[in-house]
C-alpha positions in Angstrom: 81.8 140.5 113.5 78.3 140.0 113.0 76.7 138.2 109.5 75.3 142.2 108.7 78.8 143.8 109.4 80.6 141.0 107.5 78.3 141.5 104.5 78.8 145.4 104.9 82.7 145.1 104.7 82.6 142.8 101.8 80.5 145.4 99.8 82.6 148.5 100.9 84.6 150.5 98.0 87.5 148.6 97.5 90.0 151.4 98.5 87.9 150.9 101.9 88.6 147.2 102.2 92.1 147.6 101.4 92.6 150.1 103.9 90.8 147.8 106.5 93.0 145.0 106.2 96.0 147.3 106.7 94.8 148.3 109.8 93.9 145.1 110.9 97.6 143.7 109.9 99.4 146.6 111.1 97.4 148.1 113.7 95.5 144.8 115.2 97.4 141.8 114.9 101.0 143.6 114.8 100.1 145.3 118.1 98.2 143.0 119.7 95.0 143.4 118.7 91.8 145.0 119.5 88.4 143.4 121.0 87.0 143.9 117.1 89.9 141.7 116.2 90.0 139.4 118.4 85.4 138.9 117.7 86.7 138.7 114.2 88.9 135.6 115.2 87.3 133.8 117.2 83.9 134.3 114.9 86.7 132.3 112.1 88.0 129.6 114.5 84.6 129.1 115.9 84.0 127.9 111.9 87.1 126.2 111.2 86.9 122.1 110.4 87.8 119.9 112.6 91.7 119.6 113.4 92.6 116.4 111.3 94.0 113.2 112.1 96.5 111.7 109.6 95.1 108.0 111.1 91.8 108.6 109.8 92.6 110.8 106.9 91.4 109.5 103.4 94.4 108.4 101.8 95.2 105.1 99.2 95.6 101.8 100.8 99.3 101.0 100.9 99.8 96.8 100.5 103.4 96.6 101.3 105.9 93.0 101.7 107.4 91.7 104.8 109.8 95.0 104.9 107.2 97.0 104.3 108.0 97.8 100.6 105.8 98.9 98.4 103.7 96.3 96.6 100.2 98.1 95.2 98.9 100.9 96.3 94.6 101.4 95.5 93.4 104.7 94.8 90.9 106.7 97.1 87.4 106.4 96.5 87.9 109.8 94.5 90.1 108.1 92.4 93.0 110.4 94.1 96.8 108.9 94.8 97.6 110.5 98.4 99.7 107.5 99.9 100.6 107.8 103.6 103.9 109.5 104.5 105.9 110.5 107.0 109.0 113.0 107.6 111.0 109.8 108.6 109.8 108.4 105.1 111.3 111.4 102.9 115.1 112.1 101.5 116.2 114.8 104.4 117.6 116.9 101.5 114.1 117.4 100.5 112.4 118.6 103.5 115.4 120.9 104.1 115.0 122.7 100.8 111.7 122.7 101.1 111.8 124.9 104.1 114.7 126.9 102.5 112.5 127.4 99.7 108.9 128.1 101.4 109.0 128.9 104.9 113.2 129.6 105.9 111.3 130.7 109.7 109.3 127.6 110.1 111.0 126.1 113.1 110.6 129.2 114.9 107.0 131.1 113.7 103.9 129.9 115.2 101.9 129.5 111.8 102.4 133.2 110.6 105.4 134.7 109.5 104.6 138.4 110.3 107.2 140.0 108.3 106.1 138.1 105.4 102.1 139.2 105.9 103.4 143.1 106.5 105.1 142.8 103.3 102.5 141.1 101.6 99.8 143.9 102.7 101.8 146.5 101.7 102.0 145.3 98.1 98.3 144.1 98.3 97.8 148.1 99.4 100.5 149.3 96.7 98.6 147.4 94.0 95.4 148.9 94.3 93.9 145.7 96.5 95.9 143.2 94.1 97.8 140.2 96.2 101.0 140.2 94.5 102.5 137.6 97.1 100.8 135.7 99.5 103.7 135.2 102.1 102.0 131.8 103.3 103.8 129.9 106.0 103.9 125.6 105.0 101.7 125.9 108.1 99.2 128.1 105.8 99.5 126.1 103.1 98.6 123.0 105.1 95.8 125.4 106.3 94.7 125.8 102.8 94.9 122.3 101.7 92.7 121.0 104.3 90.0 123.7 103.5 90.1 123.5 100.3 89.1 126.9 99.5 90.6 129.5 97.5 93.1 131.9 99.2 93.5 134.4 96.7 91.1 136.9 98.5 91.3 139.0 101.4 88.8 137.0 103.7 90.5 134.1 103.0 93.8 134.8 103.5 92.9 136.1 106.8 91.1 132.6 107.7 94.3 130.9 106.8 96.2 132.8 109.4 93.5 131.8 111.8 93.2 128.5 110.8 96.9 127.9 110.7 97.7 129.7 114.2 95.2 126.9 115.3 97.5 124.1 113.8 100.2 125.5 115.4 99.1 125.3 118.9 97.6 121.7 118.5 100.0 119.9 116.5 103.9 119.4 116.4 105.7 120.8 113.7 106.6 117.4 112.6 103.0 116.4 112.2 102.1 120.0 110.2 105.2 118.7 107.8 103.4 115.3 107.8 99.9 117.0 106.6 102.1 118.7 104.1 103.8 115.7 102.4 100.7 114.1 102.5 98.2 116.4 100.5 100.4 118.7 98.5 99.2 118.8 94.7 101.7 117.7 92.1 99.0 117.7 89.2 96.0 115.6 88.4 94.8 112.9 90.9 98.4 112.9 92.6 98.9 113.9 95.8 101.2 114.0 98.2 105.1 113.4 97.8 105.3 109.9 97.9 102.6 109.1 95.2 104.4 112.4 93.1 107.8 110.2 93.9 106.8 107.1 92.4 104.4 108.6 89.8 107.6 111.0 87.9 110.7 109.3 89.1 109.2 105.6 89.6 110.5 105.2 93.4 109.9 105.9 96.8 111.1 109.4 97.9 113.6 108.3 100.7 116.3 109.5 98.0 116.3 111.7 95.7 118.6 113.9 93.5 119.2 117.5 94.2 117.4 117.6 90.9 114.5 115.4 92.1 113.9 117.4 95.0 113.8 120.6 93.7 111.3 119.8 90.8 109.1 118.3 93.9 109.6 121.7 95.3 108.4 123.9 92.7 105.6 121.6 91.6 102.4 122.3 94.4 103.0 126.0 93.8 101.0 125.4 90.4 100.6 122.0 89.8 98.5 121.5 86.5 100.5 124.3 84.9 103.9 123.0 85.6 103.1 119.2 85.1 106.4 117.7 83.6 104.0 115.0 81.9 102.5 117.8 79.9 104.6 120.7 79.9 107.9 119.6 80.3 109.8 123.2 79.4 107.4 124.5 82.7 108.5 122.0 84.8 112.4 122.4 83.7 112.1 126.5 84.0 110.0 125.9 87.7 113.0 123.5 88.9 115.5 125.7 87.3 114.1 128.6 89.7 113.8 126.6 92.7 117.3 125.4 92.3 118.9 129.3 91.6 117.0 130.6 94.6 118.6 127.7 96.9 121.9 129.2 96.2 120.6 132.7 96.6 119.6 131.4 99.9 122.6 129.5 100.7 120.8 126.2 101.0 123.1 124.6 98.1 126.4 125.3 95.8 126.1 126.8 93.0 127.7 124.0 91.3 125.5 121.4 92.6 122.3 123.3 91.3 124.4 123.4 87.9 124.5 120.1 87.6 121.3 119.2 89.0 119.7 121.5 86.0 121.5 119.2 83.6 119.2 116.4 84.6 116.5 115.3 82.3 113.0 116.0 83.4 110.3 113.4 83.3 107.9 113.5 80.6 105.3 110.8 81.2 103.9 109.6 84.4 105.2 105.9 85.4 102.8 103.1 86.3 102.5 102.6 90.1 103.5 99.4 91.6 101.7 96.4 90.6 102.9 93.4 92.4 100.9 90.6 94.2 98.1 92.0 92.8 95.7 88.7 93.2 97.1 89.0 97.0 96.6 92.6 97.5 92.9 92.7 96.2 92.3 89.8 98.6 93.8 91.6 101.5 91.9 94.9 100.7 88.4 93.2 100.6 89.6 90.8 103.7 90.9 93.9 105.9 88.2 97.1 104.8 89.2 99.7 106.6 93.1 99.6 107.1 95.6 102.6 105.5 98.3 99.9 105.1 98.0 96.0 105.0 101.0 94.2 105.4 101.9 91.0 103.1 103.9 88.1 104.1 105.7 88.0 100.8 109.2 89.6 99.8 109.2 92.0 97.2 112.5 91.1 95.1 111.3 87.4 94.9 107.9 88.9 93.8 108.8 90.6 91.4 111.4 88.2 89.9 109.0 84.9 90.2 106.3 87.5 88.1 108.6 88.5 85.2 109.8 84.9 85.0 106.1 83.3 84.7 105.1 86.0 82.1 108.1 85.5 80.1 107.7 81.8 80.0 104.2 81.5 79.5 104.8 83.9 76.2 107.3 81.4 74.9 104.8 78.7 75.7 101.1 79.8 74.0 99.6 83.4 74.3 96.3 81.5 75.8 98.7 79.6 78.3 99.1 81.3 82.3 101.9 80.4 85.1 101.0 80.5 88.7 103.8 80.2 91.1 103.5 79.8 94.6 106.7 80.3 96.7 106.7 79.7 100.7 109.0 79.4 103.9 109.3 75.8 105.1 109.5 76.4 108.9 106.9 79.3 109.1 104.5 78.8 106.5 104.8 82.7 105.3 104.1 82.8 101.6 106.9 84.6 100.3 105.7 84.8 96.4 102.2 84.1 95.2 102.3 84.8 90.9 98.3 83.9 90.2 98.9 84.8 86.3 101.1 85.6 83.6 99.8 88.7 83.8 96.9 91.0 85.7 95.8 92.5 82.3 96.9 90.3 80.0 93.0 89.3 78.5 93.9 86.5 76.2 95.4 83.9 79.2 92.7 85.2 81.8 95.5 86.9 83.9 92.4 88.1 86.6 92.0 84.6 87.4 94.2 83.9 90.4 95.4 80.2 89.5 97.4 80.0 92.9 94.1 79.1 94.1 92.2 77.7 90.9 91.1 74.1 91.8 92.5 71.6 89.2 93.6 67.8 88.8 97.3 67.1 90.2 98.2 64.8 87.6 100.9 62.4 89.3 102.2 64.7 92.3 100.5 63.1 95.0 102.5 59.9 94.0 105.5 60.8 97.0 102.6 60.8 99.6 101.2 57.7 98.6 104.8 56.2 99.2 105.2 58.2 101.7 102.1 56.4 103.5 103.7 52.8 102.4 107.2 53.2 104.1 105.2 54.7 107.2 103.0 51.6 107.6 106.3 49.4 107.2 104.9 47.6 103.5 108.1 48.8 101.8 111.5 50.6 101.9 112.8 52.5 98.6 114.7 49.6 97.6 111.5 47.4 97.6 111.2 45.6 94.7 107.8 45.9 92.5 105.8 45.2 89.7 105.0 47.5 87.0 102.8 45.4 85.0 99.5 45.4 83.6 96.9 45.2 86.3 93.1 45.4 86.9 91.2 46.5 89.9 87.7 45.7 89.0 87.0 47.4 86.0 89.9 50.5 87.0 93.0 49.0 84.7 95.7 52.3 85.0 98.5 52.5 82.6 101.5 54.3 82.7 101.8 57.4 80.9 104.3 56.2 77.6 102.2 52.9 77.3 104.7 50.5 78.9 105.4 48.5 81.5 109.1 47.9 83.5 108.4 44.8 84.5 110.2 44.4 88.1 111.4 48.0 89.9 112.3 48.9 92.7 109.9 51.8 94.7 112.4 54.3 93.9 112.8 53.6 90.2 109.0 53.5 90.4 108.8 57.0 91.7 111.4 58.6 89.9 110.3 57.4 86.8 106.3 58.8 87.8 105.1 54.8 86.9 101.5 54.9 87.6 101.0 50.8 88.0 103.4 50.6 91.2 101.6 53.9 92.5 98.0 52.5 92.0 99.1 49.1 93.5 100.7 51.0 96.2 97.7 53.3 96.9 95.2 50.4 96.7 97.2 49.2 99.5 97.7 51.9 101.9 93.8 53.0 101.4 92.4 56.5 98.9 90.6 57.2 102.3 94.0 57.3 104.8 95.4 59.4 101.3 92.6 62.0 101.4 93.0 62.3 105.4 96.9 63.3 105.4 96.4 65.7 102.9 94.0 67.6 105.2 96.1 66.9 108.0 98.5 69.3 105.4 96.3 71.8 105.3 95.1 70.8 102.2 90.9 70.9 100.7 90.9 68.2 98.5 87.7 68.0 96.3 86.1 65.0 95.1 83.0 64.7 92.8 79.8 65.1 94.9 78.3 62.3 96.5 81.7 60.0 95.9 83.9 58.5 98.3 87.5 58.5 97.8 88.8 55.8 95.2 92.5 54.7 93.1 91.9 57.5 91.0 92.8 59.6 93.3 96.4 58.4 93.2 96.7 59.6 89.7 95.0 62.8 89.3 91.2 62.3 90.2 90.7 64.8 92.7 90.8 68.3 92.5 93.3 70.5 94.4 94.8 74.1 94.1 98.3 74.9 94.2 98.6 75.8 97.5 97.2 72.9 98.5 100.2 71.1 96.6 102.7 73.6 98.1 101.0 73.0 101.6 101.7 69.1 101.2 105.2 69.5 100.2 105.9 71.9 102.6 105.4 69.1 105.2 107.0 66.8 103.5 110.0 69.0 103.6 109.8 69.5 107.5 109.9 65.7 107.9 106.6 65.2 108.1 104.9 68.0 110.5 102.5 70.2 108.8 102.3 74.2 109.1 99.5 76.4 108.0 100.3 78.6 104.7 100.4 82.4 105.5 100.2 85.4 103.3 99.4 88.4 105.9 95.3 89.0 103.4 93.9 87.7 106.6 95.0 87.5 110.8 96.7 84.0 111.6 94.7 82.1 113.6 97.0 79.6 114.5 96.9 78.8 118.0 100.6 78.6 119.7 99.7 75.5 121.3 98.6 74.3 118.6 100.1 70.6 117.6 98.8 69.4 114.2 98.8 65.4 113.6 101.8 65.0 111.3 101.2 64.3 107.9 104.0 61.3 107.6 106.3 59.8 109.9 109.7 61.5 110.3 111.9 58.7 108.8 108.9 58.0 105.7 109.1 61.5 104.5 113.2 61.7 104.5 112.9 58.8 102.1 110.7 60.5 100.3 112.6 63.7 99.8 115.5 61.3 99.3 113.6 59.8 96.4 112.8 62.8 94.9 116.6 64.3 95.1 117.4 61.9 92.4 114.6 62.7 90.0 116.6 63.5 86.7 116.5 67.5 86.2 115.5 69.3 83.1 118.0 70.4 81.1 118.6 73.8 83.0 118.9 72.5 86.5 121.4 70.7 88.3 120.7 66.9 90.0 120.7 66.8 93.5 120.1 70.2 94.4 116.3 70.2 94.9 113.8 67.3 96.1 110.8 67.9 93.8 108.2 65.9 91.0 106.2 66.6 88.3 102.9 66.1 87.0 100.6 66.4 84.0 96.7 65.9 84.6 94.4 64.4 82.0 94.5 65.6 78.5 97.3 67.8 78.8 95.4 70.4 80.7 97.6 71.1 83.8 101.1 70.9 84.0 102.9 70.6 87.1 106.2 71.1 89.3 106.5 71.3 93.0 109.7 70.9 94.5 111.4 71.9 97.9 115.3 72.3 99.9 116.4 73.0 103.7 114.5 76.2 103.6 112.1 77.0 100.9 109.2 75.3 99.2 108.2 76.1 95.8 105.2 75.3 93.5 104.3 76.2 89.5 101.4 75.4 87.7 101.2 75.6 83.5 98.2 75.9 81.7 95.0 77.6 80.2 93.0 78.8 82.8 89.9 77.8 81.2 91.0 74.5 81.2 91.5 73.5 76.9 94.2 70.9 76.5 97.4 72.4 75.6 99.0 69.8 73.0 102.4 68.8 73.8 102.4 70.3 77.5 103.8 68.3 80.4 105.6 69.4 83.9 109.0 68.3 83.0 108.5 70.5 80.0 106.3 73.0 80.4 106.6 73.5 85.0 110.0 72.2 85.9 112.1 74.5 83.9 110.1 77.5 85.6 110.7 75.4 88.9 114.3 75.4 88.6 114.4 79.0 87.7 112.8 80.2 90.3 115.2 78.3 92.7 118.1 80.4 91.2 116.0 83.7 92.0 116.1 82.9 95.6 119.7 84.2 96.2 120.7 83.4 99.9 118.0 82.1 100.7 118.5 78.2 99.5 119.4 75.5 101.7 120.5 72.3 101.8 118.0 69.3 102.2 117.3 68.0 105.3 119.5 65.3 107.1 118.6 61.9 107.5 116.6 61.5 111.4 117.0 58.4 112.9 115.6 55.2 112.2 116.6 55.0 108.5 117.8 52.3 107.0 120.3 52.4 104.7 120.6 49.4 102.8 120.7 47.7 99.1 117.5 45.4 98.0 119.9 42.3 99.2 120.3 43.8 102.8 116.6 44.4 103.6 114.9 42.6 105.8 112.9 39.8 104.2 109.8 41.3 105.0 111.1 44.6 103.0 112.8 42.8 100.0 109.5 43.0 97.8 106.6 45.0 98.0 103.4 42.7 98.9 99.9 43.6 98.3 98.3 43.4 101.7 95.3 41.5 100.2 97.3 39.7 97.4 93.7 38.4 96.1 92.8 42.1 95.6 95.1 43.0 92.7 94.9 40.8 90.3 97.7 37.8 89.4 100.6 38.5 87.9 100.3 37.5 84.2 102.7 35.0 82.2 106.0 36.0 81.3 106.3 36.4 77.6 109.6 36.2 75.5 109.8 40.3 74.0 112.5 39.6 71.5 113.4 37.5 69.2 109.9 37.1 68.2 108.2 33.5 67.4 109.2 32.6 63.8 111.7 35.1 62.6 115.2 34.9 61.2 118.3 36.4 63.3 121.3 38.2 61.6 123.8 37.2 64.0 126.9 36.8 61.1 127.2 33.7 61.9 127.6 32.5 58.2 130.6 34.7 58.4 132.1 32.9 61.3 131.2 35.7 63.8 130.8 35.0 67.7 127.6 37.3 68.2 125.9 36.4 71.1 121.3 36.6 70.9 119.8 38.7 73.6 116.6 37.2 74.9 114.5 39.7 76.8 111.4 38.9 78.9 108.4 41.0 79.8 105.1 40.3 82.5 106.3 37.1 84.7 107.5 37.1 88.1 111.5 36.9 88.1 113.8 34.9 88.6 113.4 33.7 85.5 115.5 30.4 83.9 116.1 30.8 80.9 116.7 27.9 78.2 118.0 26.8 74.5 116.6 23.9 73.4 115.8 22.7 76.5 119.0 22.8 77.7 119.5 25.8 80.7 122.1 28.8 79.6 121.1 31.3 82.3 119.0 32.6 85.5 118.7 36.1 86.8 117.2 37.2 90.4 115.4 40.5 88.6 117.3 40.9 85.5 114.4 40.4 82.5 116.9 39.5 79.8 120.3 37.0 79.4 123.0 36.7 76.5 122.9 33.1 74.9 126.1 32.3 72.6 124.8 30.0 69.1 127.3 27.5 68.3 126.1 27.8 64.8 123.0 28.6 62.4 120.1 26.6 62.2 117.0 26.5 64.2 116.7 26.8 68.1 114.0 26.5 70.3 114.2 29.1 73.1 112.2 29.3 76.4 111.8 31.1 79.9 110.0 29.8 83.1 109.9 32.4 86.2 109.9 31.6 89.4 105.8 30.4 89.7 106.8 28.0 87.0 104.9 29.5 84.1 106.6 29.8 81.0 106.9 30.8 77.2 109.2 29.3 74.5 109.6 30.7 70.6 111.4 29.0 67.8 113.5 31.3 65.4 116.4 30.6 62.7 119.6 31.9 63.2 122.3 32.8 60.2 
C-alpha cells in the first residue's frame, strides 16, 4: 500500500474501515491472500525493528555467587528492573498455566491463532469498529512488547500479526517464551518475571505456589491497575479469575485453585537483594558491559557474615563499622567480603568499603616476625626470652599493660601479644626481610613517604588493609606458600606456572600456627579449635582478629571508619568474638589444622639444642644490656605480717624482676634457694626480727633489702 492509499484508508468512514479489515481477515489472510495483501505485508515487515537478541538486550546487570545465586542486581539505565531469564530459570507450573491461560495453541500456531483473530473481527465488526478482545498469541504480545506501541487499533493489530509471524519463523518457541519472561510488565519499573518474583514474593521464580503463579499470570494483562502494592483487592480479584479459568480449562483442580485463593496477596514491594554490595559495584565498574558478573563468594556465608557484623557493630557504638573478610585457603577465592556494617547506614560510613581501607595492624604481624626467627634457625617456640625494658636508640617499646615478664619463652611471648620479645625479635631478623615476605603474600604494605622500613613496623607502624592481613594468614595456613586472593570483580591473572617464593619455611609456619592454636579464646569460643591473634593499633582506633583452620581463613576489622579512637576497644574484645562467630557460620566447611611436616622438633626448653635454649640477639651490642635484677616484693624497709608472733610457720615469698636468671637467692647472707628461670623462691623465718635479703643472677649483679618480720 502506498503512503497516499494508507492515509486514504485511515480517513475512510469508519463503517468502511471496519468492513476492510473483515475482508482482509476473512477474505485475504483466511484464504490465502491477495497481491493487495500480501503489498500490505511486506510494506509492514519491510518496517519492522530489528529481530532482537536476548545477549544484547538491555536488561539489569545480575552479580550472582559462586552458584550463581542472586547477590545484587543494578537497574538499567532507565531505571527499569528486567533481570535476565530463561524458561529453564522459571517454576514449570508457571509457564504451563501461562499457556493454558494466554495462548492454549502456542505449541502448534505460527504466531497467529486464526480462530482467535476471526472471532476477534467479528466482535470488532459486531461492535460498531470497537475491539472487544484482541485474541493475541504470547507470540503477539512479545510482538507488542518489543514495539512498544499501542495495539488497541486496527493498524496495529494488523502489524502485530506481521511482526509476530516474523518471530515465528526466526526464532524457537523457547526463545519467543524467553522474550516473554523477560519484558512482560508487572507494574512500575518491573519487568520481566524474575525481577516481578523477587520484587512481590522476595525470591527467585524457580518455585512458586499455584497462587504465586497465577497472580504472575494475570498481572501483564494491566499491570499499573492490578498492582498488588497499590491495589491489593485488583490483584486478589485478577488472580482469583486466572485461577477459576484454569479449572474451566482443565489446567488445575478445582480444589487446588481453592486453596490457592486462600493465600494472602502481597501488599508492598520487597527490597531486591543487596549482598556484596562493596564487591558488586567493584565488579560492575571493573567488567562494563557484561549482563551477569559472577562472584567468587558464597551467598549463605554472605549473608550470614553481613547480619553478624551489623548486629555487633550496633551493640558496640552507632559510629563503629565491621569489615569481615572470609577466604579459601588452598584457592584464594574470597568467599565473604562484609566492607561495613551497613551500605546505608550514614552514621558508621557504611559506603566505605573497610575490607580494603588501609589502617595500622596493631600487633598481628607479630606470628610473621617469629615466623622469620624459627626460619633463620635464632629460635624454637620453647626459646627462652626476655621481656624487659629495652632501648633501641631512642625507640624504647613497651608492652601494652605497662609490664614486663621478665624471662618467657617465644611462645608465652606470642601468646600473650608481648611487644619487647617481638621488637627484640624483629630487630633481629631485619623490618626490611619483614616488609619483603609480606609482599611475597600478596600483601601492599605502606610506609610513610620517603622512609625505609624500621622496628615500628613490628608493632603497628605500617599501613595495611584487611586483605592484606587475610592474604598473610592465608599463607601461613598453607605452611608457608602464598596464593593470590580472588573475588571474580576482575579476570585472574595468575599464571598456572606460576611458583611464588614462599612466604616462610614449611616447618617455621607450623610452629607458628601451632603457637597460635593455644592463644586463650574469648569467652564464646572454644581453645584449640582455630590458630588466630589479635591486635589493637594506636589509640584504640583499629581493632583486630585474623585467625585460620585446615580449610578457611578468616579476617575482622572493628572500628570507626574515619579513624576517632573508640575508648575501651581492643581485638580480643571488640574482633575476636566476631571472629569466633563467624567460624560457627561456616557449617561444613571447617577443618582441622594442618599436620605437623617434617623437620619439627618437638621438644621441652631442656631438650633443645644448646644453640636453641635461649634466644640471642645476633648483634648482642645492638640491644641494649640487660638491666639489674631488682627484689619486687618485700620492698626495702617495710614490716611483714607473717604471724609469726602467734607461732605460725608462714613462709616470705621473694620475687625478682629485670636480671638475667638463674638467680641465687640469699637471707642474711646465708643461700636458701636458686632457680634456672623461676623469678621468685619461698624462704621459711625461724623467727621475727630483722633480715637482710638479697638476689645475684647469673652475671653476678645483685640487689639486697632489709625488712622486719612479726
Amino acid at each position: 500500500m502506498t503512503e497516499t492509499g494508507a492515509s486514504a484508508a485511515r480517513k475512510a468512514p469508519r463503517w468502511r474501515r471496519v468492513a476492510l479489515v473483515a475482508c482482509l481477515l476473512a477474505g485475504g489472510l483466511l484464504a490465502g491472500g491477495t497481491i493487495y495483501v500480501r503489498s500490505v505485508i511486506g510494506e509492514i515487515a519491510a518496517t519492522l525493528p530489528v529481530l532482537p537478541d536476548l545477549a544484547t538486550m538491555p536488561v539489569s546487570v545480575a552479580v550472582v555467587d559462586r552458584d550463581g545465586q542472586l547477590l545484587r542486581p543494578f537497574t538499567t539505565k532507565d531505571g527499569r528492573w528486567r533481570l535476565p531469564v530463561t524458561t529453564a530459570q522459571v517454576d514449570r507450573r508457571f509457564l504451563d498455566m501461562l499457556v493454558a491461560y494466554e495462548d492454549r495453541g502456542f505449541a502448534g500456531h505460527h504466531g497467529v491463532e486464526w480462530g482467535s483473530m476471526l472471532r476477534a473481527a467479528g466482535q470488532y465488526v459486531g461492535a460498531g469498529g470497537n475491539i472487544v478482545s484482541g485474541g493475541s498469541t504470547l507470540t503477539m504480545q512479545v510482538a507488542r512488547l518489543l514495539e512498544g506501541a499501542p495495539t488497541r487499533n486496527l493498524w496495529g493489530k494488523l502489524r502485530q500479526m506481521v511482526h509476530a509471524d516474523s518471530l515465528e519463523r526466526q526464532l524457537s518457541k523457547d526463545q519467543i517464551l524467553n522474550l516473554y519472561l523477560t519484558l512482560a510488565p508487572y507494574g512500575g519499573n518491573i519487568e520481566g518475571i524474575r525481577a516481578a518474583s523477587l520484587a512481590y514474593f522476595g525470591k527467585e521464580p524457580t518455585r512458586l505456589t499455584t497462587a504465586e503463579a497465577a497472580l504472575l499470570v494475570a498481572l501483564p494483562q494491566s499491570p499499573e491497575a492490578r498492582r498488588p502494592d497499590r491495589d491489593p483487592d485488583a490483584a486478589r480479584r485478577s488472580r482469583d479469575m486466572v485461577l477459576d479459568r484454569l479449572v474451566t480449562a482443565g489446567a488445575i483442580a478445582a480444589e487446588e485453585a481453592e486453596a490457592a485463593k486462600q493465600e494472602p496477596i502481597p501488599t508492598a514491594r520487597k527490597q531486591f537483594p543487596m549482598l556484596a554490595s562493596h564487591m558488586a559495584e567493584q565488579a560492575l565498574r571493573a567488567q562494563p558491559g557484561m549482563r551477569q558478573i559472577g562472584l567468587t563468594v558464597d551467598k549463605r556465608l554472605q549473608d550470614a557474615l553481613e547480619r553478624l557484623g551489623a548486629a555487633r557493630a550496633r551493640q558496640i557504638d552507632p559510629k563503629v563499622s565491621v569489615a569481615i573478610v572470609a577466604a579459601d585457603i588452598q584457592t584464594g577465592e574470597i568467599l565473604a567480603s562484609v566492607g561495613s556494617a551497613g551500605l546505608f547506614n550514614a552514621e558508621s560510613a557504611g559506603y566505605v568499603d573497610m575490607t580494603s581501607a588501609i589502617r595500622s595492624p596493631g600487633s598481628t604481624l607479630k606470628p610473621l616476625i617469629y615466623g622469620l626467627a624459627f626460619e633463620l634457625g635464632l629460635a624454637h617456640p620453647e626459646s627462652l626470652i626476655e621481656d624487659r625494658p629495652t632501648a633501641f636508640g631512642g625507640y624504647v617499646p613497651v608492652n601494652f599493660d605497662g609490664f614486663s615478664r621478665g624471662t618467657v619463652t617465644v611462645r608465652q611471648a606470642l601468646t600473650e601479644s608481648l611487644n619487647i620479645p617481638a621488637v627484640v625479635v624483629l630487630d633481629a631478623v631485619g623490618p626490611s626481610r619483614l616488609i619483603s615476605r609480606m609482599k611475597r603474600a600478596y600483601a601492599d604494605p605502606r610506609l610513610p613517604v620517603n622512609t625505609a622500613p624500621s622496628l615500628a613496623v613490628g608493632l603497628g607502624g605500617v599501613g595495611i588493609s584487611l586483605r592484606d592481613l587475610v592474604s598473610i594468614y592465608g599463607a601461613i595456613a598453607r605452611g608457608g606458600s602464598p596464593v593470590r586472593l580472588r573475588d571474580g570483580v576482575k579476570p585472574d591473572t595468575t599464571l598456572a606456572f606460576e611458583k611464588p617464593a614462599p612466604v616462610l619455611d614449611p616447618v617455621a609456619a607450623w610452629y607458628v600456627a601451632d603457637i597460635l592454636a593455644d592463644v586463650p579464646p574469648p569467652l564464646n569460643g572454644s581453645p584449640g579449635r582455630i590458630a588466630y591473634k589479635t591486635g589493637t593499633s594506636y589509640g584504640y582506633r583499629d581493632a583486630w582478629a585474623i585467625g585460620f583452620d585446615g580449610k578457611t581463613v578468616i579476617g575482622v576489622w572493628v572500628g570507626r571508619p574515619d579513624g576517632a579512637p573508640v575508648p575501651g576497644l581492643s581485638g580480643i574484645i571488640g574482633a575476636a568474638p566476631i571472629l569466633f562467630e563467624s567460624f560457627d557460620r561456616l557449617g561444613s566447611r571447617t577443618a582441622p589444622l594442618r599436620k605437623a611436616p617434617p623437620g619439627v622438633l618437638f621438644a621441652s626448653n631442656t631438650q633443645l639444642p644448646a644453640p636453641l635454649r635461649r634466644f640471642r640477639h645476633p648483634n648482642e651490642d645492638v640491644v641494649a644490656r640487660d638491666a639489674a635484677p631488682k627484689i619486687a616484693f618485700p620492698a626495702d624497709g617495710v614490716d611483714v605480717d607473717l604471724g609469726l608472733a602467734s607461732g605460725s610457720a608462714a613462709s616470705l615469698m621473694v620475687k625478682v624482676r629485670d636480671g638475667v636468671p638463674p638467680f641465687t637467692f640469699f637471707a642474711n647472707g646465708a643461700p636458701f634457694g636458686r632457680s634456672a628461670f623461676a623469678r621468685q623462691n619461698a624462704w621459711q623465718p625461724d623467727g621475727a626480727g630483722y633480715v637482710t635479703l638479697s638476689v645475684v643472677d647469673a652475671e653476678g649483679r645483685g640487689d639486697k633489702v632489709t625488712v622486719f618480720l612479726n
